[in-house]
C-alpha positions as CSV (number, residue, x, y, z in Angstrom):
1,X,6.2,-9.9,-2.8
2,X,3.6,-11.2,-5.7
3,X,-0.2,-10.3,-4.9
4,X,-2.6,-7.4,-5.9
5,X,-1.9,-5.8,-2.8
6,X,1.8,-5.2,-4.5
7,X,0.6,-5.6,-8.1
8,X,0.0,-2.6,-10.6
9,X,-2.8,-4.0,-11.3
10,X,-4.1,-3.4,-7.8
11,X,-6.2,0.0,-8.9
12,X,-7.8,-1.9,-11.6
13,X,-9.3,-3.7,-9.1
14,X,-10.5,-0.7,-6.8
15,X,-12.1,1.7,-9.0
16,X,-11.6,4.4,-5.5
17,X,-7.7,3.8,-6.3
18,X,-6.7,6.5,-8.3
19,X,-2.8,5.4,-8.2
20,X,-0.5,2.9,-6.5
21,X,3.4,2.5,-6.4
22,X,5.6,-0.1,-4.5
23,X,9.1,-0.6,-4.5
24,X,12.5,-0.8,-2.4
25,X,14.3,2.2,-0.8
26,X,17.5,3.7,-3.1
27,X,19.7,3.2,-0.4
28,X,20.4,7.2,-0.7
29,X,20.4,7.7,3.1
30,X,21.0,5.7,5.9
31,X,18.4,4.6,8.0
32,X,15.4,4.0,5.4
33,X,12.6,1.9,5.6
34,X,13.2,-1.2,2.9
35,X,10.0,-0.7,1.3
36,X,7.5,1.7,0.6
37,X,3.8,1.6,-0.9
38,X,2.2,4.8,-1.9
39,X,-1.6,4.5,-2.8
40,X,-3.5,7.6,-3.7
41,X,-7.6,8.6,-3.2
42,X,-9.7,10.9,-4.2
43,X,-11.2,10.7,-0.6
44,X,-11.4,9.1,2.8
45,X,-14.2,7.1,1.9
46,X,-12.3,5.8,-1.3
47,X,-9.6,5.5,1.5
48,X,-12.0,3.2,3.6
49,X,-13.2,1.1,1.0
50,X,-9.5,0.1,0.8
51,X,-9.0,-0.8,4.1
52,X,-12.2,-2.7,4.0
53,X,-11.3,-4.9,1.2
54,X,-11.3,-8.1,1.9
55,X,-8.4,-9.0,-0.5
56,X,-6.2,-6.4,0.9
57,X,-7.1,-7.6,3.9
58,X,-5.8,-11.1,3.1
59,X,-2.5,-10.3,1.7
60,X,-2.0,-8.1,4.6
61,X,-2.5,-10.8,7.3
62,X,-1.2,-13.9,5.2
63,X,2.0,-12.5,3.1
64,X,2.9,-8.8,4.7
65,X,2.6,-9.4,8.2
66,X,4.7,-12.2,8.7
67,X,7.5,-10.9,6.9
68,X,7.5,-7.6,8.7
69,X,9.2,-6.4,11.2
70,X,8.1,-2.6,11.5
71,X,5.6,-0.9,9.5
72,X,4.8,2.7,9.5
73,X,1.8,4.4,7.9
74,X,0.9,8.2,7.2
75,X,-2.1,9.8,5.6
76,X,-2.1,13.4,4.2
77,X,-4.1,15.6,2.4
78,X,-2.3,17.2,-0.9
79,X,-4.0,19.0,-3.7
């Protein structure tokens, strides 16, 4: 997957990003997801902006969606 919604470039672009890594599972244990993204805010509303972006929004809808099969997503808090 090529875009800035897998890029590490992709916080350049959002100033509220203040780190994003993508990559596929090590295979360690059985019954992993393939891939994971992990993108990290200083708040919800950096959070929000995110989601609102209308460029993550595209390469959601155009190049994730129809490749995916299941997605799960979690949000925490961590200090």
């Amino acid at each position: 997957m090529r875009s800035s919604a897998a890029s590490p470039d992709c916080p350049l672009r959002l100033p509220e990003m203040r780190s994003y890594a993508y990559g596929r599972d090590l295979g360690i244990r059985e019954g992993n997801g393939d891939f994971a993204v992990v993108a990290e805010f200083d708040d919800e509303a950096a959070w929000l902006v995110y989601q609102r972006d209308e460029e993550h929004r595209r390469v959601i809808e155009q190049l994730i969606i129809p490749v995916t099969a299941e997605r799960h997503a979690v949000q925490l808090r961590h200090p």
